[in-house]
N, C-alpha and C positions, 0 to 999 in steps of 0.2 A: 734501656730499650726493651729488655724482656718486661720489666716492669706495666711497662706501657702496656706492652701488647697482651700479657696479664689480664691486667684493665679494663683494656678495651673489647677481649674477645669473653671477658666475662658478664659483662654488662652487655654485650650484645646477646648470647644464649637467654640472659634474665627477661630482655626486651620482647626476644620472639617470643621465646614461653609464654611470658605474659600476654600477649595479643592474641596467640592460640587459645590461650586457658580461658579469656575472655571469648573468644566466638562459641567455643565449647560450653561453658557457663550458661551463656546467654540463652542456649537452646534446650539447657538444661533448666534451668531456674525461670525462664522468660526474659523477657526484653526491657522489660519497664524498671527494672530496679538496674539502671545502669553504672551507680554511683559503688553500688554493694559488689555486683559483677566483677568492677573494676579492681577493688579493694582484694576480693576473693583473686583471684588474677596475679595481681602485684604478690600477694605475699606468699600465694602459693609457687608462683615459679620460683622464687626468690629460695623459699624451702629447699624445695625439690633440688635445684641446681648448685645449692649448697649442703644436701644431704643433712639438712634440717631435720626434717622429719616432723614437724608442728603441723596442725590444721590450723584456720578461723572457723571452719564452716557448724553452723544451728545443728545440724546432725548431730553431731558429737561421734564418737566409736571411732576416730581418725579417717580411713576410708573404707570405713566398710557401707557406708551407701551408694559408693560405686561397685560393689564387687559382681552386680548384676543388671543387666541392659546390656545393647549393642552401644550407646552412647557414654555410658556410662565406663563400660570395659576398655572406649576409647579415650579415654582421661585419663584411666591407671595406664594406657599405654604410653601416652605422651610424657605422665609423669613418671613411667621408669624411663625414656629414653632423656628426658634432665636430669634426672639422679646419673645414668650410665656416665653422658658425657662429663657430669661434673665428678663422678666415679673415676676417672681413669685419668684426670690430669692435665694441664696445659701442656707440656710436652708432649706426650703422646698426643694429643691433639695435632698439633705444631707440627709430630714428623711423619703423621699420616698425609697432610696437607704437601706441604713443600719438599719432602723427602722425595724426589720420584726422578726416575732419567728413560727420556726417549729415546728410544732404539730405533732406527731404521731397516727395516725389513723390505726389501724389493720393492720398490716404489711408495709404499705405505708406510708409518709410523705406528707405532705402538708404546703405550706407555709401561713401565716395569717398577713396581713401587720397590724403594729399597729401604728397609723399616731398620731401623738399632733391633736389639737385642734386647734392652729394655722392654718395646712396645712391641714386638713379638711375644714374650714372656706374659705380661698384663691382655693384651689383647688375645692371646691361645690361654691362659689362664681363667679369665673371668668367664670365655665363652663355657669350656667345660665345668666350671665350678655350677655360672647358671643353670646350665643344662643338668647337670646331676640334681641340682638344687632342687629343679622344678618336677623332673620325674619320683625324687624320693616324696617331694611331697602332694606329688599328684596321686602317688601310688597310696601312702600314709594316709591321706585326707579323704579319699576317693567317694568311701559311703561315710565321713561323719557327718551327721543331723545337724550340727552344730555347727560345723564349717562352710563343706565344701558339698552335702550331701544330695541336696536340694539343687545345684547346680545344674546349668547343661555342659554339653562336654563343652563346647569352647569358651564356657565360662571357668569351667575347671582348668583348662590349661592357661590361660589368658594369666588366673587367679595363683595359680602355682607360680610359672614364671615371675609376676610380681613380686612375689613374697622372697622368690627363691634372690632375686636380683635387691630389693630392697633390705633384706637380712645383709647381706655382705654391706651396704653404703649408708643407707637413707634414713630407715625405722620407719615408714610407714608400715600400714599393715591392713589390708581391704578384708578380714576377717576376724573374728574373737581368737588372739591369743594364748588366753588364757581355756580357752575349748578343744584347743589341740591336744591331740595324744603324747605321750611323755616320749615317744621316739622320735615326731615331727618335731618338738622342742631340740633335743640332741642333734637334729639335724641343721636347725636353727643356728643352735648354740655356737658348731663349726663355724658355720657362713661366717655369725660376726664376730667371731673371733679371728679369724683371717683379712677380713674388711677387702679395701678396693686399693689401690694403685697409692705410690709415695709422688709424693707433690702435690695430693688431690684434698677434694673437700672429705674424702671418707675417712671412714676410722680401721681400728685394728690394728692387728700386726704388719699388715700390707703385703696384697697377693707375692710381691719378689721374693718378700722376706719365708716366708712358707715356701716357696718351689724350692728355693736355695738349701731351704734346710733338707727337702724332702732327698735333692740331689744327691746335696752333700751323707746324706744317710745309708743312702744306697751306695754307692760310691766308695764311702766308707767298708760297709757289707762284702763288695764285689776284689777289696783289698787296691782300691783306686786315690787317688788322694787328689787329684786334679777334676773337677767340675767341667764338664762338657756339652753343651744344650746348642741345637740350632749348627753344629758346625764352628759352636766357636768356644773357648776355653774363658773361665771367669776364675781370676785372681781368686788364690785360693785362699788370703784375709777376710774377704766379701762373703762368703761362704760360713768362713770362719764367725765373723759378725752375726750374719743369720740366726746360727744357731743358738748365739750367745742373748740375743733378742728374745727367738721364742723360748727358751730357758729363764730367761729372767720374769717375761710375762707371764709363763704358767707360775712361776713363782708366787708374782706378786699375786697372781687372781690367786692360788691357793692360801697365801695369808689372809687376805680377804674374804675368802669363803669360811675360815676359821671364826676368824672376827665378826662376822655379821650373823654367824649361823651363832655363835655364844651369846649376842646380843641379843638379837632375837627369840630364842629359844627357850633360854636360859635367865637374860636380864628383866625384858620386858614381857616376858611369857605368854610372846604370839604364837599361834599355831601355822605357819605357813606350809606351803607345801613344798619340800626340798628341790624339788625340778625349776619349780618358780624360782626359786630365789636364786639357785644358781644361774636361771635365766638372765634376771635381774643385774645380778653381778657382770656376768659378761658384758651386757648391754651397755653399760657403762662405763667397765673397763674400753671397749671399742669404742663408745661414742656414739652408738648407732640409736638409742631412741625408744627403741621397739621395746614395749610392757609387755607383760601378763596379768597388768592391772594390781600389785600388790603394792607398789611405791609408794602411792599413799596412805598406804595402811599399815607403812613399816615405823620404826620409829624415830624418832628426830637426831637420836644418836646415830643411826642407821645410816640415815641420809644425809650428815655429816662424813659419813663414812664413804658413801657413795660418790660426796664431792668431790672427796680428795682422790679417789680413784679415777674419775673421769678426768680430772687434771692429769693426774699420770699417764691416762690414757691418751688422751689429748698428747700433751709433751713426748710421751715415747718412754721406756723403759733403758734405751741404750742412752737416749739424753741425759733422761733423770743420773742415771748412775755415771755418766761422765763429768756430772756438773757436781754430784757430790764425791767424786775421786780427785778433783784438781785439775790440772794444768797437765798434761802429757808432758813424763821426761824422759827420755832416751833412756835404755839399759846401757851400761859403760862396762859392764861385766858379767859373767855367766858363768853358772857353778856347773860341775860333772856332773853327766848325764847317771841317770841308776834307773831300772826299765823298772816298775812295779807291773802285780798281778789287776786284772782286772776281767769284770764279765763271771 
């Protein structure tokens, strides 16, 4: 049954997209190439809603030939609110929808949504992470010539918010990448490395996984041991888990960044520029898409290298390393405790 409905509520967001993306298209492009429209349409919702991140379109630059117009601004809007929803997950989808109990209040009713804990986290999560996203790099970007400089303001905000929502899920990118300043990139780098919601088309560590940790940090700090968010206490294994996730991912991306910067550097004796590649690398650890335009210009070891990380990335870090530890066995015994120093 969840299956189904899966299914069916994801082929419905691909459908409307696509009808939207076509009437937008059409007024963009013109009307006569109906066949191309259609095509542009289909595989662009199809992206977008599955945090693809691919173009078809003659342009070329991914979307950067929409990053200016009123019509045009309206396209990267549509196409972040397909990435969002396919960002956050059939569930959270599911318990914004049905989750809800009327109240009656003196002769009238009123509706009272009552959200999990889950989609309170993902849902108060993404808003802030967007919002920080979009101010640092409306702030960062504000006079580059090369970006955002030339912009009007509600193209600059329009054009931030994209990028700032599209970095955490999708890999689009309505601007040159590769022409931002090396703290917008940093800022970048966070998003997708945190990505968007579990059960969802996006990638990363996934926004619960990061609060959890952040929680549990603090929490730690304050001499707390129990996690407490919303009013309500979260098992303190889950927690435990978190950490143990983002621990392993910085891991693995730091092996990676080892290995690709010796290959590089040192094997094939490219000159790249260290910002980029570490761009690069994240990008792919997360899944999310989004260049600085040097991937094809790395080298075939490289991008062998890259593959195997986006699988991992893809798969998960606590996966990979559960399916190479075995079969879970109970402890049947436990040695004396002995306190070591630490810090």
């Amino acid at each position: 049954k969840v299956v189904s409905r899966v299914v069916v509520s994801s082929i419905f967001f691909q459908i409307t997209g696509a009808v939207i993306f076509f009437l937008a298209f059409s007024y963009k492009f013109g009307f006569e190439s109906i066949q191309q429209n259609t095509w542009y349409s289909i595989f662009h919702s199809i992206s977008s809603f599955n945090n693809a991140g691919f173009t078809v379109f003659h342009m070329g630059g991914n979307l950067e030939a929409f990053s200016r117009g009123a019509l045009n601004n309206i396209i990267l809007i549509i196409t972040s609110l397909m990435f969002f929803f396919g960002g956050i997950g059939y569930f959270v989808m599911t318990d914004i929808v049905h989750h809800r109990k009327i109240i009656g209040r003196r002769g009238f009713k009123s509706y009272r949504v009552l959200l999990s804990l889950e989609t309170k986290l993902i849902l108060a999560g993404s808003l802030i992470l967007s919002l920080l996203g979009m101010i640092l790099i409306f702030i960062f970007e504000f006079s580059n010539p090369n970006t955002m400089g030339d912009f009007t303001l509600i193209e600059k905000i329009i054009n931030s918010l994209f990028t700032s929502m599209s970095t955490r899920t999708a890999g689009f990118n309505s601007f040159a990448m590769d022409q931002t300043y090396d703290y917008t990139n940093l800022v970048c780098i966070l998003l997708i490395f945190i990505g968007g919601a579990p059960a969802s088309t996006a990638g990363g560590i996934k926004i619960t996984t990061f609060i959890l940790s952040v929680f549990m940090i603090i929490n730690h700090v304050k001499g707390r041991e129990n996690i407490s968010i919303f009013k309500r206490e979260i098992p303190y294994n889950i927690g435990v888990r978190a950490l143990v996730i983002l621990l392993l991912s910085l891991f693995v991306i730091g092996v990676m960044m080892i290995i690709v910067s010796f290959i590089e550097y040192s094997h094939s004796g490219n000159d790249h520029y260290f910002v980029h590649l570490i761009f690069e690398i994240i990008s792919a650890f997360g899944t999310n898409g989004m260049s600085t335009g040097i991937t094809e210009e790395i080298s075939s070891i490289s991008k062998v290298v890259f593959s195997a990380l986006m699988f991992v990335g893809r798969l998960g870090p606590m996966t990979l390393a559960l399916l190479l530890a075995g079969s879970y066995k109970p402890v049947e015994y436990r040695f004396f405790q002995e306190k070591v120093r630490i810090g």
